[in-house]
C-alpha atoms as one frame of an Amber mdcrd trajectory, in Angstrom:
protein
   0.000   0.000   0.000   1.058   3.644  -0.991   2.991   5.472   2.166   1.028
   8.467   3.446   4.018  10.859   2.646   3.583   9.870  -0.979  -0.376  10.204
  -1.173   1.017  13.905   0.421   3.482  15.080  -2.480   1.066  13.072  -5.017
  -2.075  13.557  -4.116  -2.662  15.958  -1.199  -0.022  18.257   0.815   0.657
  19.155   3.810  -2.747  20.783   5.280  -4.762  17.767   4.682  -6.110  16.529
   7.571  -4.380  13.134   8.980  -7.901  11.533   8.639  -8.250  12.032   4.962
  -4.667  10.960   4.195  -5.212   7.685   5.852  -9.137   7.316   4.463  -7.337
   7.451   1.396  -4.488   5.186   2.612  -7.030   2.727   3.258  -9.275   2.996
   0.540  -6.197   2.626  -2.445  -4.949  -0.140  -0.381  -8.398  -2.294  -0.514
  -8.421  -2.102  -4.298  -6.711  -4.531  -6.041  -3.900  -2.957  -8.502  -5.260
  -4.284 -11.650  -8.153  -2.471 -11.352  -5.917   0.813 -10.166  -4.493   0.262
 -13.089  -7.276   0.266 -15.406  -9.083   3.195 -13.674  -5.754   5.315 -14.406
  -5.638   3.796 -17.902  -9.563   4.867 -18.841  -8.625   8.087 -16.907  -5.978
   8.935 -19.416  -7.344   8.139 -22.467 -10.984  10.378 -22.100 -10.864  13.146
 -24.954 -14.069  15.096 -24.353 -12.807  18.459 -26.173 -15.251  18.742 -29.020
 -18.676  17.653 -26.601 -16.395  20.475 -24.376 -16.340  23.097 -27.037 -20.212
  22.266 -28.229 -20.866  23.118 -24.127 -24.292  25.642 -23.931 -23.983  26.023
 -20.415 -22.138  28.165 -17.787 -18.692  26.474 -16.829 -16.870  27.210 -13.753
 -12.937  25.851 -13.769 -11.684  25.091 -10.407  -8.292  25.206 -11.246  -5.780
  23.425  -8.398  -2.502  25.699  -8.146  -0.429  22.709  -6.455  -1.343  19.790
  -9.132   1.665  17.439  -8.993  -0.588  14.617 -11.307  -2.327  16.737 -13.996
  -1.323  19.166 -16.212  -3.513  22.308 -16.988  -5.438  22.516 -19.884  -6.855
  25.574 -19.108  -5.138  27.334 -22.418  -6.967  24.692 -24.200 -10.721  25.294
 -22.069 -10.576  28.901 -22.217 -10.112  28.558 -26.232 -13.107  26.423 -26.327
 -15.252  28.205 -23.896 -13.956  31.702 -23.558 -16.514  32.827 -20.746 -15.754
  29.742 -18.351 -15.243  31.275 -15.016 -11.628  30.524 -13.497 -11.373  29.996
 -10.295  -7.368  29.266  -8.849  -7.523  27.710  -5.367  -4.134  26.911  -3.775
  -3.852  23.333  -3.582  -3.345  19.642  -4.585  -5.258  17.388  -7.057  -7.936
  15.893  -4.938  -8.857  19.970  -4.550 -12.761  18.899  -3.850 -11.617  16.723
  -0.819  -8.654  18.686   0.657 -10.685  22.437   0.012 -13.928  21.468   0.001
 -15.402  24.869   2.053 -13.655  26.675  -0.025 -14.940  25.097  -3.666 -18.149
  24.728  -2.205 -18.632  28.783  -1.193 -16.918  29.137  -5.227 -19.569  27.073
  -6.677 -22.699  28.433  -4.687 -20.998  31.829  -5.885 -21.300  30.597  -9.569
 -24.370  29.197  -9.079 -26.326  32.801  -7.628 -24.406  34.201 -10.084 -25.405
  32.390 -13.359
């Protein structure tokens, strides 16, 4: 199973709480690699640009600054839907779970908003 100062750098940093790191912990290691594997594998190859681009609705980006798995493709989205609202919040990939007051009071935001 994955060390909890990996899932950190990888993952999460530093302010996530202990009790996420090791839900997470836990979680990975109950699921067998093969199907890690194939999760990260369908993951990769999903190419949504042109439904993306054909998009009639509001978009709101929550963009993670500290993203040590992804790359952005915000270049890209902003290109294909130049009023998407971009919203940088200072943290790691799982943003949702280690912000999640934060993204939440961003999305109600968009959501009065639009």
């Amino acid at each position: 199973p994955p060390v909890a100062p990996g899932l950190r750098l990888l993952l999460l940093d530093r302010k996530t709480p202990h009790g996420l790191v090791q839900e997470l912990q836990e979680a990975i290691s109950e699921t067998p690699t093969s199907v890690l594997r194939r999760r990260l594998s369908e993951a990769m190859a999903v190419d949504v640009t042109r439904e993306f681009a054909g998009l009639k609705a509001h978009v709101c980006w929550l963009e993670p600054t500290r993203d040590r798995v992804m790359r952005s493709s915000l270049a890209q989205a902003l290109q294909l839907q130049p009023s998407l609202r971009l919203h940088r919040v200072r943290g790691p990939h799982l943003l949702l779970q280690c912000r999640t007051d934060e993204c939440a009071t961003l999305i109600r935001n968009f959501q009065a908003a639009t």
